[in-house]
C-alpha positions as CSV (number, residue, x, y, z in Angstrom):
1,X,109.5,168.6,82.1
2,X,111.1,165.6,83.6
3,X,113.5,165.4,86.6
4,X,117.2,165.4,86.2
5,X,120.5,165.5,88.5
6,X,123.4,167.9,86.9
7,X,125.8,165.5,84.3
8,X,128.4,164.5,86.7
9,X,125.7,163.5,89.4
10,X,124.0,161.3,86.1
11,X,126.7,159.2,85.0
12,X,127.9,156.1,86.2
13,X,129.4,152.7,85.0
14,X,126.6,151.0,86.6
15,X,122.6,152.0,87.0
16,X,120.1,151.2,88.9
17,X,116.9,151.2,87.0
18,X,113.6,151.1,89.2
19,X,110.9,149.0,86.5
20,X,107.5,150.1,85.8
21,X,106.8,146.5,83.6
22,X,109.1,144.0,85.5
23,X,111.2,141.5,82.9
24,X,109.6,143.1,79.8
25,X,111.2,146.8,81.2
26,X,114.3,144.7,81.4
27,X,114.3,143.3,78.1
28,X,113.5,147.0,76.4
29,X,116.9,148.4,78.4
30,X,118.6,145.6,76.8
31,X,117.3,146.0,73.1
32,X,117.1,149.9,73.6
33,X,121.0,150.8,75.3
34,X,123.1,149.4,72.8
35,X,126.4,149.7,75.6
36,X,125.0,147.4,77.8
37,X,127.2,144.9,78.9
38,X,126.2,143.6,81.7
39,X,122.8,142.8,83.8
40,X,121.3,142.0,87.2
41,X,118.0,141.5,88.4
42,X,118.4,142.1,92.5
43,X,114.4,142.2,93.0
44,X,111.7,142.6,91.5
45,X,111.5,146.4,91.1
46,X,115.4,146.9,90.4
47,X,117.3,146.4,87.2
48,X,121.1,146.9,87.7
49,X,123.1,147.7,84.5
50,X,126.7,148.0,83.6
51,X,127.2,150.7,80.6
52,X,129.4,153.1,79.1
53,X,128.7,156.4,81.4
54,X,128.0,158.4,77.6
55,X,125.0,156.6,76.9
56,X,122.7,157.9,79.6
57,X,120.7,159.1,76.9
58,X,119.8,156.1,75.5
59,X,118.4,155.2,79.1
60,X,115.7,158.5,79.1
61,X,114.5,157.0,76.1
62,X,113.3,153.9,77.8
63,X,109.4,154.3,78.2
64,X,109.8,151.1,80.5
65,X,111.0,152.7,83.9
66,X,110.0,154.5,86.6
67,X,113.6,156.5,87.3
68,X,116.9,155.5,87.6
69,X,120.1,156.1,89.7
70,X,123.9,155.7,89.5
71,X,124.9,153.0,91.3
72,X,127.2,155.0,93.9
73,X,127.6,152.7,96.5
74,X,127.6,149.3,98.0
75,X,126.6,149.4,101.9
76,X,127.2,146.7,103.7
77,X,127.3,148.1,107.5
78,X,130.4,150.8,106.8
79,X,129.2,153.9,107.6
80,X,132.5,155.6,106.2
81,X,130.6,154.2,102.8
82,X,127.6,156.6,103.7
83,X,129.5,159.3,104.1
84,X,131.6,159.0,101.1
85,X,128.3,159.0,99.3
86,X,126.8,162.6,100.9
87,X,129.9,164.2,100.2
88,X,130.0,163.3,96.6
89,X,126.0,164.4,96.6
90,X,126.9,167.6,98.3
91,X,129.7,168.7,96.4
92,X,127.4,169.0,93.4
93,X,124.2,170.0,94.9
94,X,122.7,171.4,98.2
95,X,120.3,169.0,99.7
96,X,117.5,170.6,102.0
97,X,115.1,167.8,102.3
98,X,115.9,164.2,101.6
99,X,113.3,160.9,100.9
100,X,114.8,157.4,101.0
101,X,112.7,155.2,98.1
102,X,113.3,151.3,99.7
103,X,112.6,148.6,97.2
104,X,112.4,144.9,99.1
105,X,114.2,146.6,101.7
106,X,113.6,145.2,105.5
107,X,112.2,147.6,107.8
108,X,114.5,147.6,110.2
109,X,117.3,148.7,107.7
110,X,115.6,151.1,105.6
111,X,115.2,153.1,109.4
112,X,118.8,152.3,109.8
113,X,119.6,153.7,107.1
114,X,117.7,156.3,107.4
115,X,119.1,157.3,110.5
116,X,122.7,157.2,109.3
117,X,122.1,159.4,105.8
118,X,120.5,161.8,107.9
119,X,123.7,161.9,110.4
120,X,126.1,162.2,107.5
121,X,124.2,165.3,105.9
122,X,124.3,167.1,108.9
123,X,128.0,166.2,109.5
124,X,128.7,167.9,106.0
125,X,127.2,170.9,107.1
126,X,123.4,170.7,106.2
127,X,121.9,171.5,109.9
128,X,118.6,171.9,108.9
129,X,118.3,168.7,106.4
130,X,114.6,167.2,106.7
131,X,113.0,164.2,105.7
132,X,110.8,163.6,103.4
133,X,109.0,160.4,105.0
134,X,107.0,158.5,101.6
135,X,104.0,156.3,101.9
136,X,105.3,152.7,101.4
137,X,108.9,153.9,101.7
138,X,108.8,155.0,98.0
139,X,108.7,158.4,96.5
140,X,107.1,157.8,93.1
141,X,107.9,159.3,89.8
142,X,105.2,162.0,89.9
143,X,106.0,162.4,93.8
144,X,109.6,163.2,92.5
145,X,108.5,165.8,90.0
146,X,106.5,167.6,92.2
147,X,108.3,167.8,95.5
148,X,111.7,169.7,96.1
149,X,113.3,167.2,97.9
150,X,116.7,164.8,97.1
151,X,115.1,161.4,96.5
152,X,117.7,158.8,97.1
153,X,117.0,154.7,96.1
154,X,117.8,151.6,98.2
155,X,117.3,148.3,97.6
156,X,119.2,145.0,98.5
157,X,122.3,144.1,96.5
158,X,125.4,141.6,96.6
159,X,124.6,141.2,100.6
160,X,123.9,144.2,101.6
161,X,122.4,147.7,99.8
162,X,122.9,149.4,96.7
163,X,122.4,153.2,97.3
164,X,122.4,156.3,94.8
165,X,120.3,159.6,94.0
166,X,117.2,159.6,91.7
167,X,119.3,161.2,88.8
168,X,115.8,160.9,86.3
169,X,112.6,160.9,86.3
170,X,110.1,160.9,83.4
171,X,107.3,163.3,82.6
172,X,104.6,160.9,82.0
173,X,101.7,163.2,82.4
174,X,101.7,163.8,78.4
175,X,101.6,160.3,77.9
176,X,98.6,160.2,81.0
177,X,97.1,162.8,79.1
178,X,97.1,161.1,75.7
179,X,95.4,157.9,77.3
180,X,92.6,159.6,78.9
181,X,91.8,162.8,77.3
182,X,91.2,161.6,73.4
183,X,88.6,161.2,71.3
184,X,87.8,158.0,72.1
185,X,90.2,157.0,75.1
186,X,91.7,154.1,76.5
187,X,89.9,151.5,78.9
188,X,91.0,149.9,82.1
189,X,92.3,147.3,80.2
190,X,93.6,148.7,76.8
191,X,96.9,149.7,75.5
192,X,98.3,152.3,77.7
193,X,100.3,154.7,75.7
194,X,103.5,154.1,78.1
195,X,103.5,150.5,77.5
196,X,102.8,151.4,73.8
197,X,105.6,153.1,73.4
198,X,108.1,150.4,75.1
199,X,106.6,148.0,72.7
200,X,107.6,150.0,69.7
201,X,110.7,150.4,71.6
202,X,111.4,146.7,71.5
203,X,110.8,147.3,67.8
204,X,114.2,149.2,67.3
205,X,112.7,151.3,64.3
206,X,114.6,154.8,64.0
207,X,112.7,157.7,62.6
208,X,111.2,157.8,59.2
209,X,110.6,153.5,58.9
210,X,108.0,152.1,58.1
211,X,105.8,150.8,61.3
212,X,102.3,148.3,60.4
213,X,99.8,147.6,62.9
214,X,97.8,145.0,61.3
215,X,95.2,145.7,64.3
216,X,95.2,148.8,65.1
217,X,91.5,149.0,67.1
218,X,92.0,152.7,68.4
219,X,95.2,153.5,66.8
220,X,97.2,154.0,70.4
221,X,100.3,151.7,68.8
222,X,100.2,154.2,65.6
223,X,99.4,157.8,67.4
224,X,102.2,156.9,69.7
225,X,104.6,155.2,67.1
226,X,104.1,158.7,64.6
227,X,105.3,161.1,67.8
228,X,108.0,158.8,67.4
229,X,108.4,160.2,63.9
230,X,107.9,156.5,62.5
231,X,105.9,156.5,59.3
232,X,102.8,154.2,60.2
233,X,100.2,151.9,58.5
234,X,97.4,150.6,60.7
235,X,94.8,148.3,59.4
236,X,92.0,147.2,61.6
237,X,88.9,144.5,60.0
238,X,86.2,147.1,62.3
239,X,85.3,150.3,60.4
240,X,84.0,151.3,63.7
241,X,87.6,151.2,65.0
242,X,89.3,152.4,62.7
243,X,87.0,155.8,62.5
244,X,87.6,155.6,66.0
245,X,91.9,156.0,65.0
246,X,91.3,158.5,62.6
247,X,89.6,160.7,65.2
248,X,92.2,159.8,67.4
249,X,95.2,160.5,65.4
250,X,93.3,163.8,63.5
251,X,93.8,164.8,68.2
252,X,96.7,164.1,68.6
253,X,98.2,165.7,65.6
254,X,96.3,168.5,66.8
255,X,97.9,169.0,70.4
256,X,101.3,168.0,69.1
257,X,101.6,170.7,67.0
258,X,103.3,168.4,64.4
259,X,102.4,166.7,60.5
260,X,102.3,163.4,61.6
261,X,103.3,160.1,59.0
262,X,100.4,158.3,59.1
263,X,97.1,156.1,57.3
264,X,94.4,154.0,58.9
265,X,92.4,151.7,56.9
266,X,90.0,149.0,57.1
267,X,91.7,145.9,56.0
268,X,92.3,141.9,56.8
269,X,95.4,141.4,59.2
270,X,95.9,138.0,57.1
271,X,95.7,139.5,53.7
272,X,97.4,143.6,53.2
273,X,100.1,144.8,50.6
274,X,103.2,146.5,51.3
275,X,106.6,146.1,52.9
276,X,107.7,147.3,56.7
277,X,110.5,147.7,58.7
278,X,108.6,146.2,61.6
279,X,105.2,145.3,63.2
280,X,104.2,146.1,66.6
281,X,100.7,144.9,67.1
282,X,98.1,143.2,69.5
283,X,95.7,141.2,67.9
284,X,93.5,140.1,70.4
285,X,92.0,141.7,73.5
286,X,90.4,139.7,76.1
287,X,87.4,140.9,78.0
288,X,87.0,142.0,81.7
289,X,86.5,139.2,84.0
290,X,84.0,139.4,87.0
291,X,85.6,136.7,89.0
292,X,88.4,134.2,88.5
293,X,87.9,131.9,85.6
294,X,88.2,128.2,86.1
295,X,91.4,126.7,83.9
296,X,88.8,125.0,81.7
297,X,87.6,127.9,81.0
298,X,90.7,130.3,80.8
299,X,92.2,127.6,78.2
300,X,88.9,128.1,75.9
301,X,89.4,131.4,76.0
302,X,92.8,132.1,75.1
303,X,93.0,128.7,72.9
304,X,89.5,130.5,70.8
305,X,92.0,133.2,69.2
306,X,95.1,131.4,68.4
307,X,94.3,130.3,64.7
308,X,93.8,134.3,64.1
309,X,97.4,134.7,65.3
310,X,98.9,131.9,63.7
311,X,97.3,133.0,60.0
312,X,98.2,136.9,60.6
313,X,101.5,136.2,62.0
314,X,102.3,134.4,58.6
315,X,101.2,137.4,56.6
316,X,103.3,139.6,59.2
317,X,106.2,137.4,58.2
318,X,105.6,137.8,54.7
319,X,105.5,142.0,54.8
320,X,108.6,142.4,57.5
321,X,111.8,143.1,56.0
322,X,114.8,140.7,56.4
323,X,116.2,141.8,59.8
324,X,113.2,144.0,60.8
325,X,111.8,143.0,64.3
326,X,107.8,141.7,65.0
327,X,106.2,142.6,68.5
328,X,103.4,141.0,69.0
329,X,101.2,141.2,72.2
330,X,99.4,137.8,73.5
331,X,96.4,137.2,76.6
332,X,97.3,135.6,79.8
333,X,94.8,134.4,82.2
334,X,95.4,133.8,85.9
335,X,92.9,130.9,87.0
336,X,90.8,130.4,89.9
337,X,94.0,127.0,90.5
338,X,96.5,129.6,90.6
339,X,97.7,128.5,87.3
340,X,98.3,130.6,84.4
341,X,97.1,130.3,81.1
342,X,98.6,132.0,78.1
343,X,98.7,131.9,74.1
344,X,101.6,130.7,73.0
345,X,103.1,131.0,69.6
346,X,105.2,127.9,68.6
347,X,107.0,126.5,65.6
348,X,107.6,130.2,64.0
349,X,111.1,129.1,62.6
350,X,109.0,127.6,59.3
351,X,107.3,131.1,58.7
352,X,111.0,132.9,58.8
353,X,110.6,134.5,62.6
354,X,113.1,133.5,65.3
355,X,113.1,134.8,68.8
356,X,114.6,138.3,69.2
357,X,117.6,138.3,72.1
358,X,119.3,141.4,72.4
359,X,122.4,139.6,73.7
360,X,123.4,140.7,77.3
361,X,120.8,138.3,79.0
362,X,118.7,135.5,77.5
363,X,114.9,136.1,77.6
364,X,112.6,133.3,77.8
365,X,109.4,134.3,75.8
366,X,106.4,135.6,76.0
367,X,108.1,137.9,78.8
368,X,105.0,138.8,80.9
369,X,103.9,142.5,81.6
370,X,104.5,142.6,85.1
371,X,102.7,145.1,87.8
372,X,99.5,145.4,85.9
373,X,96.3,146.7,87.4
374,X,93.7,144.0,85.7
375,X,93.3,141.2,88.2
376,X,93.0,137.9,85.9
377,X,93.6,139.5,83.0
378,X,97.0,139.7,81.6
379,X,99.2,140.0,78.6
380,X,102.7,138.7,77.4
381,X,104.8,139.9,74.6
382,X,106.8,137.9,71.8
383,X,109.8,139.7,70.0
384,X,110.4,138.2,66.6
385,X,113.3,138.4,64.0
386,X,112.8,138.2,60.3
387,X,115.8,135.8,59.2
């Protein structure tokens, strides 16, 4: 079950999300949370959103965060502002143990900080308060989950610190699950099923449309995109692979208990029949470096797929509705320079396709999947519009 605060503790005009993706999290809030209105980027963990207070549960849809808080306060060296804060925590909740999660947050203050939240909850009657003292100054999600303790967030904003309670946290041990325990599971460096789901987030399908994954390897984009009720194709040129889906997708229909919309088949991502509501897809998957490519190198190999892109995202174009969204996934390489090397996909207004933006912020694409584990190896994602 995931974590939650009590309604009134929950919503706020303004949230502090805490990213699990960088950027590309930021651009799923925006597509996802249709109230959105306004947004800030403070560092690189933080999103800060202004919304209408009733869509909160837009924002537990996001498969893109970590948790999120109201925005309660602004500190900026009042400590009247602390204590305004702990009495409108303790007016809703009793608070035994507290943990302070800093993000990009100096030492110095976070123990200052520390000091003074500490100080107000005793003032308000909680004698016996302890902390909760997190490796790195951050309680994770799971940490959350799993320990009965108030987990407040700080990180730095408008000059000083944006404060607030963990009000959410996701249960992503399903998802964990899902990954690691199928037929034929994920890799270091395949598809998670978390960052599946955002990408068919980004998608903006609603149950019961139709969903095409013109390579669908696996089938993580399909297994994940039919718990999201979405009626899926998936088409992959590998009969291997796509016996690999099947037995995939035959498990997790299994453990979810549910008749599941869905049909794998081996097929050409440049030639297939049919009409969609959108595409979420990645084509290409680099392989597992050993040590830091050279640019020369890193240009041949992202530069080796990109007429396999540019013929199947013509097809894609041809069998998305008008309106309905394509996400595609590209390969980035980091070089042994420092540079970065990345497909990019260029000219698409001839084929139909025009750069999704949600509207609150301008993204520059591919927006790169940020806090991945693979060293070198990377990936970027393009949102496309059928016009």
């Amino acid at each position: 079950m995931p974590y939650t605060l009590p309604d009134a503790l929950r919503g706020a005009e303004r949230l502090a999300l805490v990213v699990a993706f960088g950027r590309l999290s930021v651009l799923e809030a925006c597509s996802t949370v249709k109230s959105v209105t306004k947004v800030e980027v403070p560092c690189e963990r933080i999103c800060v959103v202004e919304l209408d207070p009733s869509s909160v549960r837009s924002v537990v849809k996001l498969a893109g965060i970590h948790k999120f808080s109201p925005l309660l306060t602004h500190f900026q060296g009042d400590e009247a502002v602390i204590r305004q804060l702990v009495q409108q925590i303790t007016n809703k909740i009793d608070v035994w143990r507290l943990a302070l999660s800093a993000y990009d947050t100096d030492e110095a203050d976070y123990e200052v900080l520390v000091r003074l939240l500490l100080d107000a909850f005793r003032e308000a009657g909680f004698k016996k308060i302890r902390l909760l003292r997190p490796k790195g100054n951050e309680l994770f999600a799971d940490q959350v989950l799993s320990r009965d303790a108030l987990d407040l967030i700080t990180f730095p904003y408008k000059g000083g610190y944006g404060l607030g309670p963990t009000a959410w946290v996701p249960d992503v041990a399903p998802m964990r699950e899902r990954g690691v325990e199928k037929p034929v599971p994920h890799s270091g460096i395949s598809l998670s099923p978390r960052l599946a789901q955002l990408l068919l987030n980004l998608s903006g399908l609603s149950p019961g449309q139709r969903l095409l994954d013109p390579f669908c390897g696996s089938g993580t984009i399909i297994s994940e995109g039919a718990l999201m009720s979405l009626n899926c194709v998936g088409i992959d040129s590998n009969p291997a692979r796509v016996a690999q889906a099947k037995r995939n997708l035959a498990w997790v229909e299994k453990q979810s208990g549910r008749t599941l919309a869905y049909h794998v088949e081996t097929g050409d991502a440049r030639d297939f029949q049919g009409r969609f509501d959108g595409i979420v897809t990645e084509p290409i998957l680099l392989p597992r470096f050993h040590s830091t490519p050279s640019s020369q190198k890193a240009k041949q190999l992202v530069n080796k797929p990109s007429r396999v892109y540019s013929e199947s995202l013509y097809s894609m174009a041809e069998a998305v509705r008008k309106g309905g969204r394509i996400v595609i996934v590209v390969p980035t390489l980091k070089t042994a320079d420092g540079s970065e090397v990345l497909l990019r996909l260029e000219e698409t207004e001839s084929i139909g396709l025009k750069e999704f933006q949600p509207g609150h912020v301008r993204f520059e694409y591919p927006v790169r999947v940020a806090f991945e584990s693979t060293r070198w190896l990377g990936r970027a994602v393009y949102v496309f519009e059928r016009v």
